[in-house]
C-alpha positions in Angstrom: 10.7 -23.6 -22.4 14.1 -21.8 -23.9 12.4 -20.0 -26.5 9.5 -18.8 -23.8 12.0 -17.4 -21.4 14.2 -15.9 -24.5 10.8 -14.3 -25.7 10.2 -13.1 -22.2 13.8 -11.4 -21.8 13.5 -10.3 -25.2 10.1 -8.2 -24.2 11.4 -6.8 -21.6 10.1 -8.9 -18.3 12.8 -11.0 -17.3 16.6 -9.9 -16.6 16.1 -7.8 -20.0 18.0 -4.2 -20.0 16.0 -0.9 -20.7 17.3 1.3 -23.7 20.5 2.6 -23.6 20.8 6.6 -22.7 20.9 8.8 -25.9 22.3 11.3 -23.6 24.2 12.1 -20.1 24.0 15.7 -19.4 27.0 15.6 -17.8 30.6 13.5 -17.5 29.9 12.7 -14.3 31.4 9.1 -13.6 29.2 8.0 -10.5 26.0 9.0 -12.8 27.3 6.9 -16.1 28.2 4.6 -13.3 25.0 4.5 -11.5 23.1 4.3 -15.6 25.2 1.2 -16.3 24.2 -1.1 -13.3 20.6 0.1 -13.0 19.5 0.5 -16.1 21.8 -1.9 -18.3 23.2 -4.6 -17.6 24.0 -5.1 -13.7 20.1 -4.7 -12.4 19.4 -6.9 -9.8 15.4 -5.7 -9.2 14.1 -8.5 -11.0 15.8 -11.1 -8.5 15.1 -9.1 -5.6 11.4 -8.7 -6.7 10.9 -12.0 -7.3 12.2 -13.4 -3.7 10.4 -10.9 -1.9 7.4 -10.9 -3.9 7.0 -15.0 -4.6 9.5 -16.7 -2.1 8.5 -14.3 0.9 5.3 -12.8 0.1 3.1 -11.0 2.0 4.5 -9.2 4.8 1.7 -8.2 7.6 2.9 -5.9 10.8 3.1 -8.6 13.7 3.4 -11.7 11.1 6.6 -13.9 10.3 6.3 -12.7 6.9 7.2 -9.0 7.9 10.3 -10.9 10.0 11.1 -12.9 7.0 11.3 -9.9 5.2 13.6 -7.9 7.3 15.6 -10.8 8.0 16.2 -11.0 3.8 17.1 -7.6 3.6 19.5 -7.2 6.3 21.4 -10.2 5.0 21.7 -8.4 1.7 23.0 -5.0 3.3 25.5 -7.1 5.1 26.9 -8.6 2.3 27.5 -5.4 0.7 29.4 -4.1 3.5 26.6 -1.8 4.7 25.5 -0.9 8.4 22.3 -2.1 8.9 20.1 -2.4 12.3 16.7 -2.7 13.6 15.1 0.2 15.0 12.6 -1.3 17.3 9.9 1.3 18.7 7.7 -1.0 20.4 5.6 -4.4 20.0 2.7 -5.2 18.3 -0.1 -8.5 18.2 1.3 -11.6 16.3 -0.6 -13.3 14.1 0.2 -16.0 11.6 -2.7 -16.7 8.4 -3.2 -20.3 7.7 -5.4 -21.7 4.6 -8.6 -20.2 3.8 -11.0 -22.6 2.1 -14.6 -21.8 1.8 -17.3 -24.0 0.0 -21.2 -23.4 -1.6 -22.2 -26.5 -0.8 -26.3 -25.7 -1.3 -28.4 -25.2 -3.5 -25.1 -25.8 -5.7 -22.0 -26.6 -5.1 -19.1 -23.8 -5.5 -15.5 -23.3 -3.8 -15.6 -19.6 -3.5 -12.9 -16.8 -3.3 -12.6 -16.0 -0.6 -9.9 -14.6 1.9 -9.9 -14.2 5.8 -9.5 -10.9 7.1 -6.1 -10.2 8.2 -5.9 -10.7 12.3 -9.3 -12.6 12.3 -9.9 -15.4 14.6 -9.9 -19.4 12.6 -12.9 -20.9 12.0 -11.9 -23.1 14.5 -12.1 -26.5 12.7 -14.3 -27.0 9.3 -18.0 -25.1 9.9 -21.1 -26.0 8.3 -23.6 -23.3 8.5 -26.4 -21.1 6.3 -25.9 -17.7 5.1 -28.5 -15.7 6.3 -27.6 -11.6 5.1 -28.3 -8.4 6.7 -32.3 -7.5 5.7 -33.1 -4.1 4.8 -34.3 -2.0 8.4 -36.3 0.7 9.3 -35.3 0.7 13.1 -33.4 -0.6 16.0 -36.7 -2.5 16.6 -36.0 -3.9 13.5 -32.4 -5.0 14.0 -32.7 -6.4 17.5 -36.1 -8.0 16.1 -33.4 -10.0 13.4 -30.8 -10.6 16.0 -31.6 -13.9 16.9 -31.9 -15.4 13.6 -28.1 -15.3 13.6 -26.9 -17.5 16.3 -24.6 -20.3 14.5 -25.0 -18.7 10.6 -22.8 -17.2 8.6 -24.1 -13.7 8.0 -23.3 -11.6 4.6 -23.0 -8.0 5.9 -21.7 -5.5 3.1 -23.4 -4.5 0.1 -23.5 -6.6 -3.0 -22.8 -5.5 -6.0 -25.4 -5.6 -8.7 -22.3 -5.8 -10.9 -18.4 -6.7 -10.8 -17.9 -5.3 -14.6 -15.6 -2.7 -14.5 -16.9 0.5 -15.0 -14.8 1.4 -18.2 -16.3 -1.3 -19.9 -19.7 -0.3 -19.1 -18.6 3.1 -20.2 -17.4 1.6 -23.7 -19.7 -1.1 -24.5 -23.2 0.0 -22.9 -25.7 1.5 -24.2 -26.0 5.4 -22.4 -29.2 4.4 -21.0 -28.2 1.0 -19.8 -25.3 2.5 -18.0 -27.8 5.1 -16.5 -30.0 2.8 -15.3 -27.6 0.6 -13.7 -25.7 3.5 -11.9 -28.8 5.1 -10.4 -30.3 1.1 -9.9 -26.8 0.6 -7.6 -27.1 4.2 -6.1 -30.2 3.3 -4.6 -29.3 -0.2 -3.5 -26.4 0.6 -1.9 -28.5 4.1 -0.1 -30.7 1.7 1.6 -27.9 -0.8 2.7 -26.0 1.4 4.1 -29.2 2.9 6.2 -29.7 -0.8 7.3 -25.9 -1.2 8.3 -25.9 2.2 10.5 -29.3 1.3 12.3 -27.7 -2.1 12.9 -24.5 -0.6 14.3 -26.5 2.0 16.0 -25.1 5.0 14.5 -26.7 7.9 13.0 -24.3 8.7 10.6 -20.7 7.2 9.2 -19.5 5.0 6.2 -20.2 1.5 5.2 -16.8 0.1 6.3 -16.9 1.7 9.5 -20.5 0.3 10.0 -19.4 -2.9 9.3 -16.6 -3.0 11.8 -19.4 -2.4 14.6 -22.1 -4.7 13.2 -19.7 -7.6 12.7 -19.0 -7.0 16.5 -22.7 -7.3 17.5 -23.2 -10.1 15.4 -20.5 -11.9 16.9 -21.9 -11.2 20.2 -25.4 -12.7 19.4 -23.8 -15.9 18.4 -22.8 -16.0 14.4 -20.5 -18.5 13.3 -18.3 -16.0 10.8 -19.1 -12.6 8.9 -18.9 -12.7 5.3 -17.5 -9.2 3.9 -16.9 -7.7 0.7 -15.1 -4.9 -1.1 -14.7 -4.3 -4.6 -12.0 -2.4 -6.1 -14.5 -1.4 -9.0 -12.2 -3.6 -11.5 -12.2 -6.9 -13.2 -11.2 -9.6 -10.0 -9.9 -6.7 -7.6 -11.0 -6.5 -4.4 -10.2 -4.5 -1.4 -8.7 -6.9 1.3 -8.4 -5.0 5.0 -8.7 -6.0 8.8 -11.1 -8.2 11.1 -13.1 -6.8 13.7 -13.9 -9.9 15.1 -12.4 -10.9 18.4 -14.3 -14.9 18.2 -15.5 -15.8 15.0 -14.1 -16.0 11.4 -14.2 -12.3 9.0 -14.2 -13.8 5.4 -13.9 -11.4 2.5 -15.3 -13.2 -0.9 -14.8 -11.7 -4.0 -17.0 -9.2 -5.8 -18.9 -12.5 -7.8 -19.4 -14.6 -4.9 -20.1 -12.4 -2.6 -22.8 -11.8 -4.6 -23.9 -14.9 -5.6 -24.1 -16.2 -1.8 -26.0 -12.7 -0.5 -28.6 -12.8 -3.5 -29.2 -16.3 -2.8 -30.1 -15.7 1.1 -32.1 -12.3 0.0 -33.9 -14.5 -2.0 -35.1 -17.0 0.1 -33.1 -20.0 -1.3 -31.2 -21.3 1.8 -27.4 -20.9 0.9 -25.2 -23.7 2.8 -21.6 -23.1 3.2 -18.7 -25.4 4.6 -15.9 -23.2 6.0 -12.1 -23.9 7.2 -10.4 -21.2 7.7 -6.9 -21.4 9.9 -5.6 -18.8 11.9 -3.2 -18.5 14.9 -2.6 -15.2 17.3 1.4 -15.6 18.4 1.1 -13.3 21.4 3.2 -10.4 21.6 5.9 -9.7 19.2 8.5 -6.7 18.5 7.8 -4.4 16.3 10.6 -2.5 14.0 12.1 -0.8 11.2 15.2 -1.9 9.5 17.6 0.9 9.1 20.6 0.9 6.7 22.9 3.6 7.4 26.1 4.9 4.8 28.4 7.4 6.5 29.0 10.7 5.4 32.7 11.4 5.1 32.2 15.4 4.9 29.4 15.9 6.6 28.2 13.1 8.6 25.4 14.5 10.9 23.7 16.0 7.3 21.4 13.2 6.0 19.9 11.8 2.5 16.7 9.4 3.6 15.6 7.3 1.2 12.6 5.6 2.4 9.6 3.0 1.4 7.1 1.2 3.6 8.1 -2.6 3.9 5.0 -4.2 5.4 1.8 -4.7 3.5 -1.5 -6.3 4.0 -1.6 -9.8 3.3 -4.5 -10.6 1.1 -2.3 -11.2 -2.2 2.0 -10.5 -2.4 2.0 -6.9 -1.4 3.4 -6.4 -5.1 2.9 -2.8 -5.8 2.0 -1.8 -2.1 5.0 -2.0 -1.0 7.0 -4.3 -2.7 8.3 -2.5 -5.8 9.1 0.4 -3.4 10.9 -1.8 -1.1 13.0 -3.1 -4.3 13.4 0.3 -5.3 15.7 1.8 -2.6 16.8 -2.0 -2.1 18.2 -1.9 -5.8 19.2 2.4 -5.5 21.3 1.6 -2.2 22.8 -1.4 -3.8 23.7 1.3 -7.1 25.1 3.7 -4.5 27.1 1.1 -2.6 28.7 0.2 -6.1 29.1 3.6 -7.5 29.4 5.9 -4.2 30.6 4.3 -1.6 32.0 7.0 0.6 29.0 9.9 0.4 29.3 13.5 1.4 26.6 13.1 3.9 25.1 10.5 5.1 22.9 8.2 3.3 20.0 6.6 5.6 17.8 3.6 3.8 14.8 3.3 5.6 12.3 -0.2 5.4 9.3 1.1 7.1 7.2 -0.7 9.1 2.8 -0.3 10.1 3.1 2.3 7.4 -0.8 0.4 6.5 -1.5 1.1 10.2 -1.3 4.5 10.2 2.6 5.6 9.2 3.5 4.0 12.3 7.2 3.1 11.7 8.6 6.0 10.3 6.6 8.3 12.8 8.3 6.5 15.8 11.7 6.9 13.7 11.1 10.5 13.2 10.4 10.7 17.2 13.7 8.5 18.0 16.3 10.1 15.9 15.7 13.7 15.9 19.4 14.5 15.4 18.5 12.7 11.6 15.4 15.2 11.7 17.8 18.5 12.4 20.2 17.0 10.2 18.4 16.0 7.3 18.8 17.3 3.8 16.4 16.0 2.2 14.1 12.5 2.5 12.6 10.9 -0.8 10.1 8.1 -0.2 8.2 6.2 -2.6 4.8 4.1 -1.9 2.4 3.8 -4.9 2.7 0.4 -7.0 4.5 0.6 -10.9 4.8 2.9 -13.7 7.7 5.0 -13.8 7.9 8.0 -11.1 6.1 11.0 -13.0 5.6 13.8 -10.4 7.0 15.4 -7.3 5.4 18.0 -5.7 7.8 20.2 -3.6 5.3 19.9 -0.7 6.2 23.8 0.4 9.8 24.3 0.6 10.4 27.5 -1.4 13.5 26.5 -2.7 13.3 23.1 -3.2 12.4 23.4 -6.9 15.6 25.0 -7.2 17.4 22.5 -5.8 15.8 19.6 -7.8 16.8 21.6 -11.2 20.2 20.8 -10.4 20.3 17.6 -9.3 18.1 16.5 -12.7 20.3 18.8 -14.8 22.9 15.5 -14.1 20.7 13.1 -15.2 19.8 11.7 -18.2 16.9 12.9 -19.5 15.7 9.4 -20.2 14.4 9.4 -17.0 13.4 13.0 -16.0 11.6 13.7 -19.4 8.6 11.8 -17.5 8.5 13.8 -14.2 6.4 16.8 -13.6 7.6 18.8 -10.7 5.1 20.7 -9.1 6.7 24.3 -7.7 7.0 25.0 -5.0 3.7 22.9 -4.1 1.8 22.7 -1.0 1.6 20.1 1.5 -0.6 17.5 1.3 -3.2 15.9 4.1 -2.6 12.3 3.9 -0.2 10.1 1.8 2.1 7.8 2.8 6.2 8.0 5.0 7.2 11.1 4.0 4.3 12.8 5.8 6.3 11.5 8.9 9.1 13.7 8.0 6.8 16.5 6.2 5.7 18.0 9.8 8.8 18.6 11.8 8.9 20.5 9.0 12.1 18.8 7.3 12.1 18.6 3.8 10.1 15.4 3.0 9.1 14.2 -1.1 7.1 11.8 -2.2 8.0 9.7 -5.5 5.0 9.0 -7.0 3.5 7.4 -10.1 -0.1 6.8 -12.1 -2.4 7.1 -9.3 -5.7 5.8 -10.8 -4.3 2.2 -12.0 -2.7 1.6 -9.0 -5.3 2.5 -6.9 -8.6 0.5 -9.0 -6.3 -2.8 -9.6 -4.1 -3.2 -6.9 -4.3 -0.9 -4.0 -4.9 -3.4 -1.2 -6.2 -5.9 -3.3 -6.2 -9.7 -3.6 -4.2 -9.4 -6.8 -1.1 -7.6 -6.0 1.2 -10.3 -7.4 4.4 -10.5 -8.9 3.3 -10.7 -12.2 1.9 -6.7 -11.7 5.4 -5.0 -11.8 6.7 -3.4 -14.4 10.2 -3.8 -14.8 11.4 -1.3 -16.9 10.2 1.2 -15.0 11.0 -0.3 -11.7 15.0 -0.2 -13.1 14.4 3.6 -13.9 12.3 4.3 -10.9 15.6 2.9 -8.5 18.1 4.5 -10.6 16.2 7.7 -10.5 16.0 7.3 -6.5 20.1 6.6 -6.7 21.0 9.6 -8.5 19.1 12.0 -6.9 20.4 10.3 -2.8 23.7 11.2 -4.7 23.3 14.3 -6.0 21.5 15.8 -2.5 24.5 14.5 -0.7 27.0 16.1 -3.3 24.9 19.6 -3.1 27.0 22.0 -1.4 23.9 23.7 0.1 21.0 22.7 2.4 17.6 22.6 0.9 16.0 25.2 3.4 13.2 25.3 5.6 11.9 28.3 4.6 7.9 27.6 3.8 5.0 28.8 1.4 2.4 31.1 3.2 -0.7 28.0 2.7 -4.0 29.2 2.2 -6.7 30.7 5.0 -8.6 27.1 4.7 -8.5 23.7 2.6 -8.4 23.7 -1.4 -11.8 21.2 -0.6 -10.3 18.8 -2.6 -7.7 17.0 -4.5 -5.4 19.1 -5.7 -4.8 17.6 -9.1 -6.6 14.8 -10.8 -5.4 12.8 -14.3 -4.6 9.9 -15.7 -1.1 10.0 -14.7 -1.6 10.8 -10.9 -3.8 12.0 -8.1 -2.6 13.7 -5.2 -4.0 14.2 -1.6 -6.0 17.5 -1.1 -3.6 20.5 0.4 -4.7 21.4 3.3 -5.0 25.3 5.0 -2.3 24.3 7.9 1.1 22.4 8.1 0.6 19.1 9.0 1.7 18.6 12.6 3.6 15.7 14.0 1.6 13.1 16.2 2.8 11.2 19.7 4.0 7.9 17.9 1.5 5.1 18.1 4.1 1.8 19.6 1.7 -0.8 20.6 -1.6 -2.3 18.9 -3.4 -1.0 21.6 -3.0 2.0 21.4 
């Protein structure tokens, strides 16, 4: 076991320190200071990861989880010293996930994958039903023809996949007219489903996962026992993991291979059996919140420095990459601060998000509450998109922001900003994460981001964002990074303006930039505008 953990620490993944800077552009004392602890020897994001990530786990708006969560990191900030309080906007529907345990119990026997929806009803008790699965329509007629054949079964409503490969491997080890084949095989399949799923949910246009939402609602009104669902992340194992719309009955998401397994075996006549438990229990009503940690400003306390990352995440794996290792991040950067900064020029606002997977809920009603932050602010840096080191910011707008950024990185070692594209002076993008919260007042808003196209096949909303995703080398850099550049804002004696790009007459029509480090959110012909917070489920 000693050599295993030595061997670990020696490759980097446990307690191990990244490589020492070759150079500091600067003698600045609070950046050497801030290098030492982060990236040497005093990093604390492996412990913090591993509590939140393993101990904790996944942290769902409305569940215990999320409270567990906050309740961790507010202990944390008080032992440091640090101000911290919950900004509660309003309340939202508790739920609490028990085991999920579904079995193929004919023609064969099986224990699937499989994973209830997040805010699904139980199964109430274990179930015993067949899988009958959506057949292909032509009509309404057809559908309401069907509808009866449901009452008490399981019904399989999403496409399955003719195959889980990844597509990369199909790529590599195909031959080209294999792969063609197979891609314009699963094109057509998946045309007709999705015709079948909108005549079922009686719409004459939409997406699949929008379709579904409405067809699992009829079928639970004709009497179904559960829905079976499935979305694959088009990777090895990864699956997309999202919300019930079942009010009654059990949503079930099975993975990509069982999924398909039990579908082909009801489209093909062989009478699939399946014994379900699946526990679930709806709390009532329960607060809803952010948890704020606030640093005063001894020059200039009503200027602000907002660092910021989502801390609630689905709930179908750890919420590892999404948001855990951004959580971690501006965990670990305040805790550098703290150590190396402790009286800032302005002050210094950490900001745990919550709902951000609901529609940026948390720091939109924080951006409503506290517009003396808003007036005040200086600049907000938010980060929300899984591992791999922080490799481009785009200036979202703000004509002299570029500027602005070329002095703070001119302090810091190059170690770390040698990676980072900045994209000057940018335009603003149509969707994203926190920052777009911020982003419309207009204040100036930035978004941290890293490789987009891993993140997104592997373990964006997936039921394999785990622990064992996280990269910690780069997660040291990425919260050191976050810590110098919350100091250097505060130290700048100007204010990043306001003053804004003239955006083009209409939309770019798509993303703005695509590669294999990072994809960004189209631009869009207007600045995006602020919204009337959301502060209740129900509305």
């Amino acid at each position: 076991m000693k050599k295993l953990w030595f061997a670990l620490v020696a490759a980097g993944f446990v307690g191990a320190p990244a490589l020492q800077a070759q150079t500091f552009p600067t003698d600045d004392p609070v950046i050497r200071q801030m290098w030492q602890e982060g990236m040497e020897d005093g990093s604390r994001a492996y412990e913090y990861a591993q509590v939140l990530m393993d101990s904790i786990g996944p942290r769902l708006t409305g569940s215990s989880g999320y409270v567990r969560a906050a309740e961790w990191i507010e202990s944390i900030y008080e032992s440091w010293g640090v101000d911290v309080e919950r900004h509660e906007y309003g309340t939202w529907r508790g739920w609490e996930r028990g085991i999920t345990h579904v079995d193929l119990i004919e023609p064969r026997v099986r224990t699937l994958n499989a994973t209830m929806m997040a805010w699904s009803p139980g199964s109430d008790g274990v179930v015993e039903t067949e899988v009958i699965a959506l057949p292909q329509l032509g009509s309404e007629a057809d559908f309401d023809a069907w509808l009866p054949q449901v009452e008490g079964k399981a019904v399989a409503i999403s496409f399955p996949e003719p195959t889980c490969r990844a597509p990369e491997s199909w790529e590599e080890f195909a031959t080209p007219a294999s792969y063609e084949r197979m891609q314009q095989a699963r094109e057509d399949a998946e045309r007709s489903w999705t015709s079948s799923l909108l005549i079922a949910a009686g719409m004459q246009r939409g997406n699949a996962r929008g379709a579904e939402a409405a067809v699992a609602q009829r079928l639970e009104d004709a009497g179904a026992a559960a829905i079976f669902r499935a979305l694959w992340s088009d990777g090895w194992g990864a699956d997309k993991i999202f919300d019930a719309s079942t009010e009654e009955i059990a949503t079930i998401q099975l993975s990509c291979e069982d999924y398909g397994l039990v579908a082909r075996l009801a489209l093909n006549d062989q009478a699939p059996r399946v014994r379900i438990n699946a526990e679930a229990e709806f709390t009532g009503t329960v607060p809803a919140f952010n948890v704020v940690a606030t640093m005063p400003g001894t020059e200039l306390p009503d200027e602000y420095v907002l660092l910021g990352a989502h801390l609630d995440s689905w709930d179908g794996a750890s919420g590892a990459t999404d948001n855990g290792t951004g959580t971690i991040m501006m965990l670990e950067a305040a805790r550098l601060l703290k150590t190396a900064y402790p009286s800032p020029r302005r002050t210094i606002i950490i900001g745990h998000w919550d709902a951000e997977e609901r529609g940026l809920i948390g720091s939109n009603n924080f951006q409503a509450d506290h517009p003396e932050v808003m007036d005040g602010l200086q600049s907000a840096f938010n980060q929300d998109n899984g591992t791999w080191r922080i490799d481009y910011i785009r200036m979202m707008g703000f004509q002299d922001a570029g500027s602005h950024f070329a002095r703070w990185f001119s302090a810091i070692p190059p170690e770390i900003t040698q990676h980072i594209e900045l994209d000057i002076p940018g335009l603003p993008e149509s969707g994203g994460s926190d920052h777009m919260s911020f982003l419309c007042v207009p204040a100036p808003s930035f978004r941290f981001q890293s490789n987009y196209p891993d993140y997104r096949q592997y373990t964006w909303h997936t039921g394999i964002d785990t622990f064992d995703k996280i990269v910690f080398d780069d997660l040291r850099n990425n919260a050191t990074l976050a810590a110098m550049v919350a100091y250097m804002a505060s130290e700048d004696p100007e204010r990043v303006s306001r003053d804004l790009v003239v955006l083009p007459a209409s939309p770019t029509g798509g993303p703005m930039r695509v590669s294999r480090r990072t994809q960004n959110f189209p631009a869009i012909g207007q600045w995006p505008q602020c919204r009337t917070p959301r502060r209740s489920y129900g509305n």
